[in-house]
C-alpha positions as CSV (number, residue, x, y, z in Angstrom):
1,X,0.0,0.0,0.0
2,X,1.3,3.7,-1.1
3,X,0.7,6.0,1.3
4,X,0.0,10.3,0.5
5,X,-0.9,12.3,3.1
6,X,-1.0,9.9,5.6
7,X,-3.6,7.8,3.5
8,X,-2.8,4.8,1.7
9,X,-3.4,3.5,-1.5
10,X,-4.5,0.1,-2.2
11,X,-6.6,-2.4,-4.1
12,X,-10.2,-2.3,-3.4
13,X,-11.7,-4.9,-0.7
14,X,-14.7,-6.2,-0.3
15,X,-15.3,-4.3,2.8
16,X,-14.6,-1.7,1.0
17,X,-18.3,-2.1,-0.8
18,X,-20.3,0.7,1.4
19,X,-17.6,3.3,1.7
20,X,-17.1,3.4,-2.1
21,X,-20.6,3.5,-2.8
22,X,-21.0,6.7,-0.9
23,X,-18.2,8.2,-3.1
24,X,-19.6,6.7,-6.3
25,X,-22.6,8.3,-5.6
26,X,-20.8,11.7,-5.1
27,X,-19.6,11.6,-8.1
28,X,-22.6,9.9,-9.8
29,X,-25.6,10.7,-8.4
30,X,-27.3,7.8,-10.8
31,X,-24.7,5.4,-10.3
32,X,-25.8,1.7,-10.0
33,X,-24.9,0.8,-7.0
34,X,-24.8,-3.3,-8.4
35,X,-21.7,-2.2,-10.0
36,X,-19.9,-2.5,-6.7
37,X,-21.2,-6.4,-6.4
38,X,-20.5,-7.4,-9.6
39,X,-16.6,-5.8,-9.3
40,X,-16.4,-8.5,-5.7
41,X,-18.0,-11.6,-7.4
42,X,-16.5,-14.6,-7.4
43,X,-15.8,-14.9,-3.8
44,X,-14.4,-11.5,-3.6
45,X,-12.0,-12.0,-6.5
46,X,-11.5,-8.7,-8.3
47,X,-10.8,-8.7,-12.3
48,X,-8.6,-6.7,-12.4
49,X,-8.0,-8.4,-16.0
50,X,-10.1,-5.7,-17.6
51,X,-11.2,-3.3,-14.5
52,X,-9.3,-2.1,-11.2
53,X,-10.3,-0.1,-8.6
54,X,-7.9,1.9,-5.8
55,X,-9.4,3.4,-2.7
56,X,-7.6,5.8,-0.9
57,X,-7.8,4.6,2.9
58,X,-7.8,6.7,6.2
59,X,-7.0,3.6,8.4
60,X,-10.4,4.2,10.1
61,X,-12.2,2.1,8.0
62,X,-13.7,5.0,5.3
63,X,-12.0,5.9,2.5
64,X,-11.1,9.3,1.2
65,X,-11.3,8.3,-2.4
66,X,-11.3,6.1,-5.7
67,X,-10.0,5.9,-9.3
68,X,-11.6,2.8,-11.4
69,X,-9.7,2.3,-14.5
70,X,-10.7,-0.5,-17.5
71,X,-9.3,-1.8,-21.0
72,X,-11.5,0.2,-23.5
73,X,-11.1,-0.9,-27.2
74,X,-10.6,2.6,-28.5
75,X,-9.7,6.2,-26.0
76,X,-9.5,9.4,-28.1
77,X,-6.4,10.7,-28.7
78,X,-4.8,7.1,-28.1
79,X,-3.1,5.1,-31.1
80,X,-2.7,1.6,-29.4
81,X,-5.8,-0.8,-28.4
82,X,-7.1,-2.0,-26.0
83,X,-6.2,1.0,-24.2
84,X,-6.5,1.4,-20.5
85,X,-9.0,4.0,-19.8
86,X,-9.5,6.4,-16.1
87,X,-13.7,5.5,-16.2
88,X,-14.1,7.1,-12.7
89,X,-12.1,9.6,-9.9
90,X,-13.1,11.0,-6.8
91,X,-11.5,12.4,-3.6
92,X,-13.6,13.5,-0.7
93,X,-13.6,17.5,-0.8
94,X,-11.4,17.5,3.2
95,X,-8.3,15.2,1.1
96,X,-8.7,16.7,-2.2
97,X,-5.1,19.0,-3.1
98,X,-2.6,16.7,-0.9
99,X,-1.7,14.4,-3.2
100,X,-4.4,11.8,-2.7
101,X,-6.0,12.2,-6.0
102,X,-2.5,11.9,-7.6
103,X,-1.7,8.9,-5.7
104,X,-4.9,7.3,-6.8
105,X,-3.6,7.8,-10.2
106,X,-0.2,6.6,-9.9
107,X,-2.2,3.3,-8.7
108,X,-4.2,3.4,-12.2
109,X,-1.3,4.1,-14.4
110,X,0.9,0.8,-12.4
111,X,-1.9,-1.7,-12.7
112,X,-2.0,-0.1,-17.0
113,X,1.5,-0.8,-17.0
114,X,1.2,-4.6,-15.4
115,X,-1.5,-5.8,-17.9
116,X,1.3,-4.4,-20.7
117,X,-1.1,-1.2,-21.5
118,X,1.2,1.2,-23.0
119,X,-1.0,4.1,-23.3
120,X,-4.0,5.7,-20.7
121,X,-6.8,7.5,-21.3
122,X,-9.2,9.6,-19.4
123,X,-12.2,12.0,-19.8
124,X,-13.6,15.3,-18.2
125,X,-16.9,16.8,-18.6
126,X,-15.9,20.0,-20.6
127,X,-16.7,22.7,-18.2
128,X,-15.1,20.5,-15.1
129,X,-12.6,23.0,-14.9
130,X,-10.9,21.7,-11.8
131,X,-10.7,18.0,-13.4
132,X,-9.1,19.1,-16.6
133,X,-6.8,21.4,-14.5
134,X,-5.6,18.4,-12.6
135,X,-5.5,16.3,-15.3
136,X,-2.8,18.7,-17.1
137,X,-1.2,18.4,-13.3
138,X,-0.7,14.9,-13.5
139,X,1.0,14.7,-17.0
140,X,-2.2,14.2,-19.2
141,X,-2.5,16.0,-22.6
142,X,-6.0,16.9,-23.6
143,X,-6.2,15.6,-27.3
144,X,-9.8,16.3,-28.2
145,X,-13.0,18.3,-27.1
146,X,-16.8,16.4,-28.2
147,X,-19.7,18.5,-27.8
148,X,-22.4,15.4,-27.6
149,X,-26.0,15.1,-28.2
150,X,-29.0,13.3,-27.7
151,X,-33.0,13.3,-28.5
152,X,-36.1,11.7,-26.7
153,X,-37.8,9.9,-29.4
C-alpha cells in the first residue's frame, strides 16, 4: 500500500463495498450501485483483468477516495488498443489538493503498466474546470473536445 498524506493507497476490498458506494454516488448521483457487487463476485475475487479499482484509505475504515480504470477498445487521442482508460475519480472534498488524487492515479497508471497497456486514457466533462486542471497536473495531454447530443424519441 502507497501512502500520500497519511492515506494509503490500495486495491479495493470487499469491505470496502459501502464506503465506495458513498463516493460513487458523489460523483454519480445515478450510479448503480450493483456495480460494486459485480466488481467482488466470485468470492471477492477482483478482475482486475479488464477493471481495477484503488481506494484511498484513512486507516479508520472509510476511505477518502477512488479511481476505477478499465481496457476500453478505443480512448480518443490514443493510437494503441485496448487502451487502459481512467472510467471514474473522486476524492472526498477534506483530502482533495494533498496528493491523494495523484496517488490514486499513480495506482491506475501501475496496474495499466502490469497488464502491458502502453498508453491511458481519461475524460472530463468540458466545463469541469478543476478536473481538466488536474489532469494537465498529473501529466495528461487533452487531445480532443466532443460536444455530444442526444433526442427523446
Amino acid at each position: 500500500m502507497s501512502k500520500s498524506g497519511g492515506i494509503g493507497v490500495r486495491p479495493a476490498r470487499p469491505a470496502d463495498g459501502p464506503e465506495w458506494r458513498r463516493l460513487r454516488r458523489l460523483l454519480w448521483p445515478d450510479a448503480d450501485d450493483g456495480e460494486v457487487d459485480v466488481f467482488f463476485r466470485d468470492g471477492g475475487v477482483p478482475h482486475f483483468s479488464r477493471f481495477a479499482v484503488f481506494v484511498a484509505d484513512r486507516g479508520d475504515g472509510r476511505l477518502a477516495g477512488f479511481v476505477e480504470a478499465s481496457a476500453r477498445s478505443y480512448a480518443e487521442g490514443c493510437d494503441t488498443t485496448p487502451v487502459a482508460f481512467i472510467e471514474g475519480w473522486f476524492v472526498d472534498e477534506d483530502r482533495r489538493r494533498s496528493g491523494v488524487g495523484a496517488a490514486l492515479f499513480r495506482a491506475a497508471e501501475n496496474w495499466a503498466r502490469r497488464q502491458g497497456f502502453s498508453e491511458i486514457g481519461s475524460d472530463a466533462l468540458i466545463g469541469n474546470d478543476v478536473s481538466i486542471a488536474a489532469h494537465k497536473a498529473l501529466g495528461y495531454d487533452e487531445v480532443e473536445r466532443i460536444v455530444c447530443f442526444a433526442k427523446k424519441l
